[in-house]
Each structure stands twice: as structure tokens, then as C-alpha cells.
VOFI-777722 format. One record per residue (C-alpha): residue number from 1; residue in three letters; x negated, y negated, z. Coordinates in nm, 2 decimals, always signed. Last residue first. Layout:
     i    aa       px       py       pz
   NUM   ALA        X        Y        Z
...
end
This chain:
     i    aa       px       py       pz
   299   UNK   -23.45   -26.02   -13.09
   298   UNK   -23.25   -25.72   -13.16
   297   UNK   -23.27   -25.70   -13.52
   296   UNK   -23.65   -25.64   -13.46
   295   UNK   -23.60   -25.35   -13.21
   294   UNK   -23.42   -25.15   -13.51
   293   UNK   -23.65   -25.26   -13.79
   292   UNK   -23.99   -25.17   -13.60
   291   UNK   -23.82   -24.82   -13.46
   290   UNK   -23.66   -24.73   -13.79
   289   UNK   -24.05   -24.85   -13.99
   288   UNK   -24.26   -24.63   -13.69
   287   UNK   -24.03   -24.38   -13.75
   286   UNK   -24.08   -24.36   -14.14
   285   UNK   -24.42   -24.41   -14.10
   284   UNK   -24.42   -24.08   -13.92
   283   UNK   -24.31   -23.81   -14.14
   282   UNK   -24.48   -23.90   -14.42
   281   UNK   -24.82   -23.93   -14.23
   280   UNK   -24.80   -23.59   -14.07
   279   UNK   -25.12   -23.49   -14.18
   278   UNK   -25.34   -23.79   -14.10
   277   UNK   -25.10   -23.96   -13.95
   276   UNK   -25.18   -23.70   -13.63
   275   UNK   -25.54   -23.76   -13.58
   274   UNK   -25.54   -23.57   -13.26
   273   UNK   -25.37   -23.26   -13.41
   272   UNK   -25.09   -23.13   -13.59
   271   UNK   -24.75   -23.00   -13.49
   270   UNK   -24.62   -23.27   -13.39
   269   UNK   -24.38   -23.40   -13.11
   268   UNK   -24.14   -23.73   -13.14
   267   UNK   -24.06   -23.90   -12.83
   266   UNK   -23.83   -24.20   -12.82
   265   UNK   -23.85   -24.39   -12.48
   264   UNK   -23.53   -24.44   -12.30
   263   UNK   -23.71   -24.29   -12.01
   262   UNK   -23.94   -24.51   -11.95
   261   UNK   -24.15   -24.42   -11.64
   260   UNK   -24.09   -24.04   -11.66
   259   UNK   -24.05   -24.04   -11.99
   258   UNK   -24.43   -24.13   -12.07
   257   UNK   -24.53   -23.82   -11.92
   256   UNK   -24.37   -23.63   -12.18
   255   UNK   -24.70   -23.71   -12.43
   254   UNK   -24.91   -23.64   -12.17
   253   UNK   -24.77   -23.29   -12.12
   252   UNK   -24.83   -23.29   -12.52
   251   UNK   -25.23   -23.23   -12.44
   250   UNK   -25.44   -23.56   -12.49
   249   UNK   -25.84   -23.37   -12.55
   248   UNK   -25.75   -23.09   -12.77
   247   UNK   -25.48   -23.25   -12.98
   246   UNK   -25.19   -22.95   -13.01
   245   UNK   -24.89   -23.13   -12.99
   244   UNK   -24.96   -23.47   -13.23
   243   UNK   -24.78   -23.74   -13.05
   242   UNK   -24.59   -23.98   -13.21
   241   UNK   -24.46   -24.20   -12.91
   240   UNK   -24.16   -24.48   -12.97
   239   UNK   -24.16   -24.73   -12.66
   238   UNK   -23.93   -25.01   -12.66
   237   UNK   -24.08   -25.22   -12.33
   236   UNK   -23.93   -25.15   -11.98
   235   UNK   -24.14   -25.45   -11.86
   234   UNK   -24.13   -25.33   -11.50
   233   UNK   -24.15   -24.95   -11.52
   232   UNK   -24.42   -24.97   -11.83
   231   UNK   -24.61   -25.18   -11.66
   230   UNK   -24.64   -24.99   -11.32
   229   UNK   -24.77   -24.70   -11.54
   228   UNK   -25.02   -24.92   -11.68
   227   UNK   -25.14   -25.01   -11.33
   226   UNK   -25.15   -24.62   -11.22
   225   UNK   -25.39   -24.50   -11.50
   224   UNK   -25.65   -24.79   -11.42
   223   UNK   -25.88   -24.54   -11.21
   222   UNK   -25.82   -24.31   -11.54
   221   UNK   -25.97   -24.58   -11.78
   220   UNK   -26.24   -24.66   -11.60
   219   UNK   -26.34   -24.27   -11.62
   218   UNK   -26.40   -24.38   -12.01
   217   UNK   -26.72   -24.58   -11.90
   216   UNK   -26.94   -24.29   -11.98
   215   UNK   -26.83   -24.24   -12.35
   214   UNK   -26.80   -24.61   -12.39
   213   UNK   -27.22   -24.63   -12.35
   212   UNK   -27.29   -24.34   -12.52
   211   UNK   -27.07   -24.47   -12.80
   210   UNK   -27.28   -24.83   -12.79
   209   UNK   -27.58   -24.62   -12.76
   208   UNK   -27.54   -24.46   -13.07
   207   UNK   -27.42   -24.76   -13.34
   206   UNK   -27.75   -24.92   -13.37
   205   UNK   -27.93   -24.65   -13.50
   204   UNK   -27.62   -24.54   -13.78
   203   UNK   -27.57   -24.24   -13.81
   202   UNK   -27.20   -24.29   -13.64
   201   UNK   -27.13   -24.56   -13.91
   200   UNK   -27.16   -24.29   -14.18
   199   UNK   -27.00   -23.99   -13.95
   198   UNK   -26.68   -24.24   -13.95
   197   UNK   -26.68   -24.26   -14.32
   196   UNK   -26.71   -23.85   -14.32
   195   UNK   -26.44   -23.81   -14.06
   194   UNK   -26.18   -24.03   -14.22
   193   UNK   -26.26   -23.95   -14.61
   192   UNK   -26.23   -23.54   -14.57
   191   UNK   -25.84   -23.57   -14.65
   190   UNK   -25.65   -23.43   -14.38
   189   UNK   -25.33   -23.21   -14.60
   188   UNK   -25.59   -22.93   -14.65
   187   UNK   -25.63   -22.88   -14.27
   186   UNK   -25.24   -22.77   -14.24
   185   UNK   -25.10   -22.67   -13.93
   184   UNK   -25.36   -22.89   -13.78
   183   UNK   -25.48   -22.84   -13.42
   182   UNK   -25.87   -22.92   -13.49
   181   UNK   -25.84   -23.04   -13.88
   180   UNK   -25.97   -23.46   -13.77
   179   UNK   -26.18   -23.39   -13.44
   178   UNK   -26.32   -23.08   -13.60
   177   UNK   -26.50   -23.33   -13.82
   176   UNK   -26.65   -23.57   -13.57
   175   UNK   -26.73   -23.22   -13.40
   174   UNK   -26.96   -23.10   -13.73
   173   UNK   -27.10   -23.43   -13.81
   172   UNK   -27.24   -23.48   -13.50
   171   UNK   -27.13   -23.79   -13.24
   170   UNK   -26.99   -23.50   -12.98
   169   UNK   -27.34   -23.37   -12.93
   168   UNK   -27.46   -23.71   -12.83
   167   UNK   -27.24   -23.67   -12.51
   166   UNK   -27.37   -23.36   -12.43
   165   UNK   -27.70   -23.46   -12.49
   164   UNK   -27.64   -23.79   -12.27
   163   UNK   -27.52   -23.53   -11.94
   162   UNK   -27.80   -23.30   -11.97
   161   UNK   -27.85   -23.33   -11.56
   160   UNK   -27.61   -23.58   -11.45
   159   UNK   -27.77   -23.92   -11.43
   158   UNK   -27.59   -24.10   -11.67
   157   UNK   -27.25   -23.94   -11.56
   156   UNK   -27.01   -23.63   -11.71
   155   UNK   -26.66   -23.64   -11.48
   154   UNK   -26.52   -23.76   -11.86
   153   UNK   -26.63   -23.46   -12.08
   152   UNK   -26.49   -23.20   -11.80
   151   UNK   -26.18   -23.37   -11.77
   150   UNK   -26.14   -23.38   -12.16
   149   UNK   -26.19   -23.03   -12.20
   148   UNK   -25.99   -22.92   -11.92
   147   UNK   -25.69   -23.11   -12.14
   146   UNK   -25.59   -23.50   -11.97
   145   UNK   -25.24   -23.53   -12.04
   144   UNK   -25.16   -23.43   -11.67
   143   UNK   -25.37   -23.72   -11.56
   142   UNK   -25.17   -23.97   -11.78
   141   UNK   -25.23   -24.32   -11.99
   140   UNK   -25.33   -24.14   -12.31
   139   UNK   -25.30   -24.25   -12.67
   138   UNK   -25.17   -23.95   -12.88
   137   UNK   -24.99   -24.17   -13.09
   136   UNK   -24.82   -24.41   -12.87
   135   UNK   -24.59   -24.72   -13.08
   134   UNK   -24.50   -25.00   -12.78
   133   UNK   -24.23   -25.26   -12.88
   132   UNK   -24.22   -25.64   -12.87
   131   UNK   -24.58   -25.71   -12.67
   130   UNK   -24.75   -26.05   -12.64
   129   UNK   -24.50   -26.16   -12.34
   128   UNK   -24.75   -25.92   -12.16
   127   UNK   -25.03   -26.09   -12.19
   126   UNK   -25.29   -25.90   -11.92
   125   UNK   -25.10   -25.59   -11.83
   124   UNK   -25.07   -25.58   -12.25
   123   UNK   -25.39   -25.63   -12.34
   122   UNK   -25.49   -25.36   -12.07
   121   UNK   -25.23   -25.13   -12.17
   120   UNK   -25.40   -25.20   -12.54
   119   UNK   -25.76   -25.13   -12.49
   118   UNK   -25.68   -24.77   -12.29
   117   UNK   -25.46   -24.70   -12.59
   116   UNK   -25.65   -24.79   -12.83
   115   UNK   -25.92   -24.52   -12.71
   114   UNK   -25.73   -24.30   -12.85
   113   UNK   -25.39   -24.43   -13.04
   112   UNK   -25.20   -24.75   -12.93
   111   UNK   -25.01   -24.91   -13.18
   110   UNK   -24.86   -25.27   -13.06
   109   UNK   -24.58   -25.42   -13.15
   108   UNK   -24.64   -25.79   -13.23
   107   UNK   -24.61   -26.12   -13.03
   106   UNK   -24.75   -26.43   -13.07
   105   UNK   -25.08   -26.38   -13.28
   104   UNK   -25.27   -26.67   -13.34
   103   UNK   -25.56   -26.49   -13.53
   102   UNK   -25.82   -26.64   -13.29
   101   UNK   -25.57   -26.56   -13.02
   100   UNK   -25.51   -26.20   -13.07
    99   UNK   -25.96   -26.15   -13.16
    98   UNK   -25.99   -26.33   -12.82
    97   UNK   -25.82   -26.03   -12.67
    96   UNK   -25.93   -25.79   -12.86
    95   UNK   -26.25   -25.95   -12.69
    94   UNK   -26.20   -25.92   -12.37
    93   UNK   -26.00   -25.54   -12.43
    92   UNK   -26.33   -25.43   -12.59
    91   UNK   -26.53   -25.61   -12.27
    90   UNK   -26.29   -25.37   -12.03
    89   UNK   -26.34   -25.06   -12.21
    88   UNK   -26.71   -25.08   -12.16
    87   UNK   -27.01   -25.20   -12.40
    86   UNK   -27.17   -25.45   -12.23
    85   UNK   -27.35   -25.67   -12.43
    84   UNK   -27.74   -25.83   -12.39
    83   UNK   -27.94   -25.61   -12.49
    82   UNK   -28.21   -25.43   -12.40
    81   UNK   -28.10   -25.08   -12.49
    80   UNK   -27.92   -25.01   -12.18
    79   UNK   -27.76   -25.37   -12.21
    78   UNK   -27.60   -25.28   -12.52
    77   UNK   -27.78   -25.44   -12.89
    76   UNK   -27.46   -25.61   -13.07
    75   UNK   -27.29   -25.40   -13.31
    74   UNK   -27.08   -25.63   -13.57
    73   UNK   -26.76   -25.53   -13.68
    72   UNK   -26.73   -25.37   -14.01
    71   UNK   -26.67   -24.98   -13.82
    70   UNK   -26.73   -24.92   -13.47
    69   UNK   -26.96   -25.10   -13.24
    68   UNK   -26.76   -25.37   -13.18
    67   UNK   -26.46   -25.28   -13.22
    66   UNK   -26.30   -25.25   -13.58
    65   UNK   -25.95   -25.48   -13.63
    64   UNK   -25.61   -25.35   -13.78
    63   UNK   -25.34   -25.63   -13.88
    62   UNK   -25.01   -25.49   -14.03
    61   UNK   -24.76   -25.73   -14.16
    60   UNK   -24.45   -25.55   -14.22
    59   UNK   -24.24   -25.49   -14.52
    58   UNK   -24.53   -25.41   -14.82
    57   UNK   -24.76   -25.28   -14.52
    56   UNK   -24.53   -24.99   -14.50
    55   UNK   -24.68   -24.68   -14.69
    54   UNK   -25.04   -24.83   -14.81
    53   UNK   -25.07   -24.98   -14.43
    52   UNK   -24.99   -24.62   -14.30
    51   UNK   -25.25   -24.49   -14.58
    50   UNK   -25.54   -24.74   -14.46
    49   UNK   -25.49   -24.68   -14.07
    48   UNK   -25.79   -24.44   -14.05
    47   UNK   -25.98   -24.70   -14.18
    46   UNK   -25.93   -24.95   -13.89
    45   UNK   -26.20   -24.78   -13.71
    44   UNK   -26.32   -24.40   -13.64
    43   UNK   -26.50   -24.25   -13.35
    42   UNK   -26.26   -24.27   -13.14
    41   UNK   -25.93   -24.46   -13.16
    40   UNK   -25.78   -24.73   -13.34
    39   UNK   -25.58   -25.06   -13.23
    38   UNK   -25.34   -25.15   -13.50
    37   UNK   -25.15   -25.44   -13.43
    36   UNK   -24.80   -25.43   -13.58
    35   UNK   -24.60   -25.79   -13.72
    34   UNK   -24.27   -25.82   -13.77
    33   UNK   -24.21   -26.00   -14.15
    32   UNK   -24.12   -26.36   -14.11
    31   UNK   -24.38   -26.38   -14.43
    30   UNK   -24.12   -26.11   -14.65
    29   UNK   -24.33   -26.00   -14.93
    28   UNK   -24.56   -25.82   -14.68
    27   UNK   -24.94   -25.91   -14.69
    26   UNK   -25.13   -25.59   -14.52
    25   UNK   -25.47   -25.69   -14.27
    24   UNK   -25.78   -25.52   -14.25
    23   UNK   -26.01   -25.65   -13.99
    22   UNK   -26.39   -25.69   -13.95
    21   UNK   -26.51   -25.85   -13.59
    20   UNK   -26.76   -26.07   -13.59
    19   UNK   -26.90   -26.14   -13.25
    18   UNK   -26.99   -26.48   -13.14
    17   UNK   -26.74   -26.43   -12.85
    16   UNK   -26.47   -26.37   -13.15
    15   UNK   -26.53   -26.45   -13.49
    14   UNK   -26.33   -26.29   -13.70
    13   UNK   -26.38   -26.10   -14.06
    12   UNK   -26.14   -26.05   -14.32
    11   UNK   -26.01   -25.77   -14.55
    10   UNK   -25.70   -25.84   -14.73
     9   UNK   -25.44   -25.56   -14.85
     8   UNK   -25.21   -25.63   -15.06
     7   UNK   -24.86   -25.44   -15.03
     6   UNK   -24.74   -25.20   -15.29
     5   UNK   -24.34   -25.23   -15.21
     4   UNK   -24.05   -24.92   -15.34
     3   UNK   -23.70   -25.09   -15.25
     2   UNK   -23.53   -24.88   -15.01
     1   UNK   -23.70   -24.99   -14.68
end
């Protein structure tokens, strides 16, 4: 990566189930160029992946879709509201699914942040021949990386007392906020774009339920903790984890976790927060680039 590169970047839509799901997706100069899917976390969309894709789209082809629910893509009407779609982790995996073969995607390494991560083990346990390399930024798959906070927040049902006020507290403007400069060492260095585009699509009326909805299916994701686990022991996939050390929901004993199934896995630790390339961008898409190159050469 010597040679500076200023990558186009084109912004599609996909039809998937009848769903159209936005993406952004970098041109490299170099069309055998690996290719990284982008899966993004909560409550934000392929946006927050726009300065990695400035940084090393020009060598790599970077694809980065919105759920539905979440930023471009379309929000279908959930079941609770009359609807007829299911917003739960396992419909977002279904259709990132169909989104990887409408593109005709054979392989790529795949960057799992938030709620990415419970979408992409389950992409991956499903077509694993998909996967090159594995990039974790503070993407979960661990008890002990779940904080107090987060335990409490997922043990909250439908029919708990208060339970859908608590949950639509965390879609204000002031906690989508705090979710970007919470644990920074630096809050000047998180630009104010991220949290205030994701509060935009959060106002939204069609956009509440479908978080309500995720926000009480993400104990699925814990019941499923041991599968992914059993992935990463038999596929033994290149893992690089970027983990930002003082995120208040994945704590850094989740990050470590990871070693104890692959141990040659690179760890990296940040002192930042939960959207770590946010402030520690410059120090992490160089990683990401070493890692991409190195496994690469290897196939």
C-alpha cells in the first residue's frame, strides 16, 4: 500500500426477498482485488464504514449493505405492527445471505462489528467456504464479553413491566450519541456525522419497531454462542480482532475470548470505545490492509 489510491465509491441497491437493500461498494484499481464485506452494527449502517472505504477501498473491494430497517434499505412493516416481516437476527442473516449471492460473492473476509457479528457467524456456520479471514471489532460471540449493562438490556422481554420504554430509551438522540464518544480517549477525534445520520433514520416511524423488534430477539444470539465457537475450532479461519477496550456493552474479556478457540488469532486492544474506527481509524486500516495482504498471498 505505498502508492496513495482515492477509490470510487458506488452506491447500489439489491433486491433480495423483494427487499431492496442499499450498499456502498469501493472500485479498486486492481479488479482481482480481495474482497471485505462490511456487516455494521447498531444503530448505524454502512455509513460508519465510509472513512475505512476512503482509506483502503483504492486496493480492496469493499462492499457494505444496510439491513433492513437500518439505513437505505427498505423497512418493511414487522409482524407486531401488522406486517408481514420478521425482524430477528435470523431473517437479517436470510437475507445477507441472498444479498452474497445476488452480488455473486465467492469468498471475502468478513468484518463483523455489533450486531454484525451475530449476522456474520451465522453466514459463516451456514456457507462456510464463503469466508477467507475473519476481521472482529467489538463483535461479540462470548458470555464473559457481555458488560452487566448488556445482560441487563438483553434478559428485558415484551411482557416485562416497562421493558419497550427501556428499549425506546436507547433509540434517543442522547444514548445514540454516547454510543459513539462513550470510552474514547479522545471524543473530538469521533466526528458528530455517525450518530446524527443514525438518529435521522432512528426518527423515522417506520424504523422503531423494527429496533424494538431486534432489541428483544438479541438473547437468540447468546443461545447460539456455543455453535460459533465450534466454528471457529474447526475452520481455524485467520482471525484479526480490533477491539475497542472500554465499549460499555462488549467488555475486552470478550475480546480475549476469541483466543481460547483460535489461538493464532491476532488481537489488537484500543483504547476507545464501541465504535472504535471511529477514533482509531489510522491505526486500524492499516491492520486490516497487513492481515488482508498477508492471508491473500497465501491462497
Amino acid at each position: 500500500m505505498s502508492a496513495i489510491s482515492v477509490p470510487a465509491i458506488r452506491h447500489r441497491f439489491a433486491v433480495v426477498d423483494g427487499v431492496k437493500i442499499f450498499y456502498r461498494e469501493s472500485v479498486p484499481g486492481d479488479a482481482d482485488a480481495p474482497t471485505l464485506l462490511l456487516l455494521h452494527g447498531f444503530p448505524s449502517s454502512s455509513h460508519q464504514y465510509r472513512r475505512l472505504m476512503d482509506a483502503i477501498g483504492g486496493h480492496y473491494r469493499l462492499i457494505a449493505p444496510d439491513y433492513p430497517g437500518f439505513g437505505h434499505s427498505d423497512a418493511p412493516t414487522s409482524t407486531n405492527e401488522g406486517g408481514e416481516f420478521l425482524y430477528s437476527f435470523d431473517r437479517l442473516a436470510d437475507l445477507i445471505e441472498g444479498f452474497v449471492e445476488a452480488l455473486s460473492l465467492r469468498h471475502f473476509f468478513l468484518y463483523a462489528f455489533d450486531f454484525g457479528a451475530p449476522v456474520g457467524f451465522r453466514l459463516a456456520r451456514r456457507r462456510p467456504e464463503l469466508i477467507d479471514g475473519l476481521i472482529v471489532q467489538n463483535g461479540n460471540a462470548y458470555r464473559e464479553g457481555l458488560s452487566d449493562t448488556a445482560r441487563d438490556f438483553i434478559a428485558l422481554a415484551p411482557g416485562d413491566e416497562g421493558a419497550t420504554e427501556q428499549v425506546r430509551q436507547l433509540l434517543t438522540l442522547e444514548m445514540t450519541r454516547a454510543q459513539y464518544e462513550g470510552g474514547t480517549s479522545d471524543p473530538e477525534l469521533v466526528a458528530p456525522d455517525g450518530w446524527t445520520m443514525d438518529q435521522h433514520f432512528l426518527d423515522r416511524p417506520d424504523r422503531r419497531q423494527p429496533q424494538i423488534d431486534l432489541a428483544f430477539d438479541y438473547k437468540s444470539n447468546l443461545t447460539r454462542y456455543p455453535e460459533w465457537q465450534q466454528w471457529l475450532r474447526d475452520a481455524r479461519p485467520p482471525v484479526l480482532i480490533t477491539w475497542g477496550r472500554n465499549d460499555p456493552f462488549f467488555t475486552e474479556a470478550g475480546a480475549r475470548a476469541f483466543l481460547a478457540d483460535v489461538p493464532e488469532a491476532e488481537l489488537h486492544l484500543f483504547d476507545t470505545g464501541h465504535f472504535a474506527l471511529d477514533e482509531r481509524l489510522p491505526e486500524i486500516a492499516p491492520l486490516i490492509a497487513e492481515f488482508v495482504d498477508r492471508i491473500s498471498a497465501r491462497n
